[in-house]
N, C-alpha and C positions, 0 to 999 in steps of 0.2 A: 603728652608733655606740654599740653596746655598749660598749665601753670608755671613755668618755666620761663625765663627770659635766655635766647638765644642771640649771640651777636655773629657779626658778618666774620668772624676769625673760629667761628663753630665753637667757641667757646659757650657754656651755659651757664647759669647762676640762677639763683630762687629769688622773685622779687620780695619776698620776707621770709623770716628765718621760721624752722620746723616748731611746732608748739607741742607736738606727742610728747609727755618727758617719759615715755618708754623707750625712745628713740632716739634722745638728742641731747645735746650738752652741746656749752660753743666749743669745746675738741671736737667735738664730732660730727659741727654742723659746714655746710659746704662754705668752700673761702670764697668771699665775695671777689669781683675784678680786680679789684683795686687791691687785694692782698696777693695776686698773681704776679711775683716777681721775680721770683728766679729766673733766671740767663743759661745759655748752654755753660756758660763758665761756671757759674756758681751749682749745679749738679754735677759737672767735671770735675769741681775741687772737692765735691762729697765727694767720689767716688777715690779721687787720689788717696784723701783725707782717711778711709774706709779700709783701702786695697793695700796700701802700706803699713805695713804689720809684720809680727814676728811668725803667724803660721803662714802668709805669706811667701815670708823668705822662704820657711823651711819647706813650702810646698812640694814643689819642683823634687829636693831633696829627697824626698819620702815616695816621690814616685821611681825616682834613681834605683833607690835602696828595693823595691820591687821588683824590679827586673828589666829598666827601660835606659836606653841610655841617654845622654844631655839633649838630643834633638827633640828624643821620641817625647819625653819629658815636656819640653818645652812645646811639643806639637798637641799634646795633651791640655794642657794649660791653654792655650789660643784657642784650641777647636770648644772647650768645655766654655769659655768666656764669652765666645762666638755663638754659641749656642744658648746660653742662659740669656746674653743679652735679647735673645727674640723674644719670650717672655716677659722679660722687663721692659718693654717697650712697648707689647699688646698690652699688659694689665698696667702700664702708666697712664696711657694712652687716657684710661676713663676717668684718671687722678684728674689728667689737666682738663680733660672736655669738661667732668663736671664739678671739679674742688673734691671729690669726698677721698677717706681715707680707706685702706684697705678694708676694714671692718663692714663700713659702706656701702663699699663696693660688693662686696660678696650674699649683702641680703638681695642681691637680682638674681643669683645662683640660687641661693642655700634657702632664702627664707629667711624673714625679721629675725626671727628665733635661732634658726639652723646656723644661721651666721656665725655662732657662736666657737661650733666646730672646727671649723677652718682656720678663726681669728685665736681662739686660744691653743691648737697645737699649734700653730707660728710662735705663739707668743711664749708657750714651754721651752720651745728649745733655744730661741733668743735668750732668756732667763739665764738656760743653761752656759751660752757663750758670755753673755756678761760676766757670768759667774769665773770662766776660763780666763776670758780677756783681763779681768780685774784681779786676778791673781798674778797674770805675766805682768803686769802695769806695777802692782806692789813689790814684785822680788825686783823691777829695774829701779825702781827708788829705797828698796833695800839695801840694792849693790851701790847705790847712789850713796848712803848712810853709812856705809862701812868702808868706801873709800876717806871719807871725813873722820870716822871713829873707829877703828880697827875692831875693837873690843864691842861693838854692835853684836856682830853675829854670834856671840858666847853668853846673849842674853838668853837667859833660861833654860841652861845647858845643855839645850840640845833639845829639850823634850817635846816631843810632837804632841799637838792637838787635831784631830780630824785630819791629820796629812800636814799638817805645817807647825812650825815654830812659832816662837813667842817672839822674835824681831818680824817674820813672816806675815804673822798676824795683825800685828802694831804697821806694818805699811800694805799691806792687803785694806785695813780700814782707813788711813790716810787717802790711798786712790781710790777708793769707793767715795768716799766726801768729795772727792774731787767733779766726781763723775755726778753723781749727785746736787751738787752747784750745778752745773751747765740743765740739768734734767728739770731743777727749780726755776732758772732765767726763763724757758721755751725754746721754742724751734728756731726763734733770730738769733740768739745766744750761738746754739750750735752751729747755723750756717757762719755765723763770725768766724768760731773757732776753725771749723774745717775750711775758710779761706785762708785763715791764717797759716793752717798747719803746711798745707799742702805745699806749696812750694819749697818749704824750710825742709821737710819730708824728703823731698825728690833729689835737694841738692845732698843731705845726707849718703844718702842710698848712691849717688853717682861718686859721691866722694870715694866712697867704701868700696864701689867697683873698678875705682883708680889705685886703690892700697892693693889691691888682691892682684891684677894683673899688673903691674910694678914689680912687687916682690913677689909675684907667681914667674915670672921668666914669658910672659905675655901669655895673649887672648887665646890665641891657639893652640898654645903649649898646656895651658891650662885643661880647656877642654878636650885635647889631647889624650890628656890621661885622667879625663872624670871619670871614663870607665872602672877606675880602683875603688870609686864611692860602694858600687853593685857590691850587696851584702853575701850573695846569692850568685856565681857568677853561671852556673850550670841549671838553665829551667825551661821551659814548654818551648818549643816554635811554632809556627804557621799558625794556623787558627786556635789552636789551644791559647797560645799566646795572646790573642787578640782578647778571648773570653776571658782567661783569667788573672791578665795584668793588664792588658789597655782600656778596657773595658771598663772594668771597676774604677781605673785611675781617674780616665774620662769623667766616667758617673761622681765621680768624687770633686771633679773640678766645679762640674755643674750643681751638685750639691751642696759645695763651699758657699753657692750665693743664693741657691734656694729659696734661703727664706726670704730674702729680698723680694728675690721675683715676683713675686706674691702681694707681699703689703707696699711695693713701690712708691704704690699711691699714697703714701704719707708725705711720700716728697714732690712728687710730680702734680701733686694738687695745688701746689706753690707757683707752678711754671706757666713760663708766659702766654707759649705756645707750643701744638704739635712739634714744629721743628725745632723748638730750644731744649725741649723733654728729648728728643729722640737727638740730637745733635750734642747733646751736651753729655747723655750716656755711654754712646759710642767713645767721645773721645776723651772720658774717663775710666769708662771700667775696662776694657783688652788687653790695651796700650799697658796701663798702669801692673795688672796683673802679670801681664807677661814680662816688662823689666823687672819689676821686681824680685819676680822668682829667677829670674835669669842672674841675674845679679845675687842672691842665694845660693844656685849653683857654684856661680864662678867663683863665688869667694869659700866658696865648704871647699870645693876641689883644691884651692887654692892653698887652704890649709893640711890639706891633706901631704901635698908637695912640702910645704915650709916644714910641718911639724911632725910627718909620719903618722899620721891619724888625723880621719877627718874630724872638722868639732864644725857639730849640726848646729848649737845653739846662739846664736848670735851676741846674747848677754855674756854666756861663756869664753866668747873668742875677744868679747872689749876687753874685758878684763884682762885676757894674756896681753892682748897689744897694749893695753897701759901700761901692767906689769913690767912690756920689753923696751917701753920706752920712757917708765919712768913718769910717767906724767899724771899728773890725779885729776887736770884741768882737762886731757881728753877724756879721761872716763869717765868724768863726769858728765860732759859734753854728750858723748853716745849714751850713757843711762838715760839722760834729760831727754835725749831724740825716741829712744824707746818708749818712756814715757808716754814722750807726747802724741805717736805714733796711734798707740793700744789707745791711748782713750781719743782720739780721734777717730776710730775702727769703731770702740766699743760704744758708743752714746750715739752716733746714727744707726748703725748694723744691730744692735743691740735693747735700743731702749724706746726708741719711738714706736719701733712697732708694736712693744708691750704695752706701753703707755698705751697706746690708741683701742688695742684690743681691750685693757683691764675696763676703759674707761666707758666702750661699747659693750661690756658685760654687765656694768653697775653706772650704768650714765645718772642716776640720782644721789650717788654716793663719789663718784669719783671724775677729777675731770683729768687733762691731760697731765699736769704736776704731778696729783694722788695717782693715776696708774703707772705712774712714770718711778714713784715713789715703792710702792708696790712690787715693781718687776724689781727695782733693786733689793729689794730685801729677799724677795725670793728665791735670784742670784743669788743670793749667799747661802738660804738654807740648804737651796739642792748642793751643793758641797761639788759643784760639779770638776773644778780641777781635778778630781780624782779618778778624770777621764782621759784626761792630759793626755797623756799616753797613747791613747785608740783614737785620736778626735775623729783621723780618715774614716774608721772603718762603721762609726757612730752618723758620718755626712752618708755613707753611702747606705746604711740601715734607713737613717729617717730623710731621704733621698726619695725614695720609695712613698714615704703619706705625702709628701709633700708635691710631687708630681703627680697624685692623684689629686689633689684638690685643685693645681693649678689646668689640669685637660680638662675639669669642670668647667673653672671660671674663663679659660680661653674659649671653648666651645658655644658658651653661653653667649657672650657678651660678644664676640666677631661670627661667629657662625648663625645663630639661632639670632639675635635682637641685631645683627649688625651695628654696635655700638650706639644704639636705644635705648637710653634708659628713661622711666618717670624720676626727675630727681626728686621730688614731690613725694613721690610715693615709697621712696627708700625709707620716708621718715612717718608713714603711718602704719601703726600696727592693723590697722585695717584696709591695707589697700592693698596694690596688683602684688605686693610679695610676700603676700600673709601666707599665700599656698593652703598649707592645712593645721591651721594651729601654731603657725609660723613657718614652719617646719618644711622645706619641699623634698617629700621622699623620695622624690627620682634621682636629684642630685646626692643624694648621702647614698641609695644605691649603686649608682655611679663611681663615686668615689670608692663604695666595699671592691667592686668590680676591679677598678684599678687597682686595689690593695690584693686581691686576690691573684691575679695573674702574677705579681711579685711574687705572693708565696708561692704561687706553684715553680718557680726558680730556685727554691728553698731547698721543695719535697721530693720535686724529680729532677733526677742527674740532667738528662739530656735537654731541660731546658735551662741550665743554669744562667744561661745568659740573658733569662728575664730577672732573674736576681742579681746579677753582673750590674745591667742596663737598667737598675730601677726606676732611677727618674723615668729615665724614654719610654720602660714600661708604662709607668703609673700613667702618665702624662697624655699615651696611645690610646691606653685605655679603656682609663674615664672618660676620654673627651670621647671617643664613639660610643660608649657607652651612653652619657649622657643624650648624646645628638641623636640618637634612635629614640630613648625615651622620651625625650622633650618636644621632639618638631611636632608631633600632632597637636598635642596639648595649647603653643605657643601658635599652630595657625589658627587652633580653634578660638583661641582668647583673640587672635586677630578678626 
């Protein structure tokens, strides 16, 4: 790490910038001092900005309807958030020591080349959420349109195209433009917005947990009888229970933030310090995930009480309460909040980390705008809304790749280099991370290893709880996996 400047706060920087252009673009060169400014507050308000959202709300919900009831639910939720944040915090950790971005950071794992692996399955299935998230974003300013125009939603009688209407479609591409502005501005743009939203966000959400126990008959009457949500009220006990509904739900909560985990370092290479990255995480992402699902809860049960059926969807339930009270200036008011929710969610959680990866796949054609540009269009061709429906069971499938690449990258980087890196040499196609061709076959072994043990959860009954437990599979591992194959190698390079 010779060529590195290191200061007394173990921050590092490159005293001039990479010249390989196989390697480098300024998206993808490390952020000098002086562009380290993020605050525990301002990753706090991503995180607010992020975690409030509609699949959010309906989290908690969708573990209910499985077989758990409002505690177990919400014990799910904490323990899963509790537990992702470890890895959001190891792999930030080398955002801020050394400025680089996810992409980056994983040619010390993977190899110049191999990097590529890890950085574009992240960036597939973010595509695929954008794709989700920008659909829920366009039906709340649909409903946003047809409180104003009644005769909106009779545009084009009805006729579906790939899954959606012709008003569907017409504000599906309004909030896409949307999102696509702020992806055009950069990453100051975004941190604006998600200071902005965050608060306006929270007060919503507590508002909306004031209407529900009000007109629920209160807090504990409500939760009371959330047990009426359970779809299913007859299913497994003792350890069955544990494997084939807490387990997966777990795995699910953990997998909700997966992909974060992972490319963190797009954000955390902005921050000031070790303890503003790890301090400003904590007290946005747990906190935030757990009222908010909680507050989801309260208010499904709620309606469940008021109207004799619960209504999961929360765009669904403005509309009746405008409906009951008459008012087109509330509904409008919650569509706007939905709105601004989802694309607050969608354009951190979403787009920067495709940006970053498109951009480290073709750093001579694309910088962070063009990959940014890129991930949104491709959001749309995958048609992914039309997963809507399964998103859980889809986090807990690609749960599974995704905790195998992160037991690599944690193994590597805290176990094997103790947070070592050449930052110099991330950026040469000929230096300590060329491995073989780019490529470092141990880690992509690794990672199959992880992938394997998942399947074998698949194939044999009596292990299902490695398919249950994917992430903690993948995650156990590849990081052993890799940590056997690599220590010799990396004392011998010593």
């Amino acid at each position: 790490m010779s060529a590195d400047r290191q200061t007394s706060t173990d921050l590092v920087e490159l005293p001039e910038p990479p010249r390989d252009p196989a390697l480098h673009n300024p998206s993808l060169d490390p952020t000098r001092l002086s562009e380290r400014t993020w605050g525990r507050w301002d990753l706090a308000a991503l995180w607010v900005g992020m975690s409030v959202c509609i699949p959010t709300y309906m989290l908690a919900g969708d573990l209910i309807r499985s077989g758990m009831s409002w505690w177990q639910a919400m014990l799910a939720v904490l323990l899963g958030n509790l537990l992702v944040l470890l890895p959001m915090i190891l792999n930030g950790h080398a955002g801020t020591r050394y400025g680089i971005p996810f992409p980056v950071f994983a040619r010390a794992a993977f190899g110049t080349a191999g990097a590529h692996i890890p950085s574009l399955a992240r960036a597939l299935v973010a595509c695929g959420w954008f794709g989700i998230q920008t659909y829920i974003g366009g039906e709340a300013i649909s409903a946003m349109v047809a409180l104003l125009w009644p005769g909106w939603l009779a545009l084009g009688g009805g006729v579906e195209i790939i899954g959606m209407t012709l008003p569907s479609w017409i504000s599906f591409i309004a909030f896409w433009l949307i999102n696509v502005y702020f992806v055009w501005r950069g990453t100051e743009s975004i941190k604006w917005m998600e200071k902005a939203a965050a608060p306006f966000l929270l007060l919503v959400g507590v508002a909306l947990l004031y209407w529900a126990v009000d007109r629920g008959g209160g807090l504990l009457s409500i939760l009371a009888r959330s047990s009426e949500l359970l779809e299913a009220q007859e299913g497994p006990g003792g350890f069955e229970w544990v494997v084939s509904v807490f387990l997966p739900g777990l795995t699910a909560m953990v997998g909700f933030w997966a992909t974060l985990s992972l490319n963190i370092p797009d954000f955390t290479r902005y921050g000031r310090s070790q303890r503003e990255q790890v301090l400003g995480q904590f007290l946005g992402l747990p906190p935030t995930m757990v009222l908010f699902s909680f507050i989801g809860v309260v208010v499904t049960a709620a309606t469940k009480i008021l109207y004799g059926e619960a209504i999961w969807d929360p765009v669904a339930l403005v509309v009746k309460i405008a409906g009951e009270s008459d008012s087109i200036a509330l509904a409008f008011l919650a569509m706007l909040t939905l709105a601004v929710a989802t694309l607050s969610t969608n354009i951190a959680a979403n787009i920067v980390g495709p940006a970053n990866s498109f951009a480290n796949a073709f750093p001579r054609l694309l910088s962070f705008r063009g990959g940014g540009m890129a991930a949104a269009l491709l959001g749309v061709l995958l048609c992914p809304w039309l997963l809507l429906g399964v998103y859980i069971d889809f986090l807990v499938s690609y749960s599974g790749l995704l905790g195998a690449v992160g037991g690599v990258l944690i193994a590597d980087y805290w176990i094997l280099r103790r947070t070592e890196l050449d930052l110099a040499g991330l950026y040469k196609s000929d230096g300590p991370y060329r491995y073989q061709g780019g490529f470092n076959l141990r880690a992509i072994a690794a990672m199959v290893v992880g992938l394997a043990v998942v399947g074998l959860g698949y194939v044999v009954p009596s292990l299902a709880f490695l398919a249950s437990g994917a992430w903690f599979s993948g995650v156990a591992a590849s990081g052993v996996a890799y940590y056997l194959l690599m220590r010799g190698q990396l004392a011998a390079a010593r």
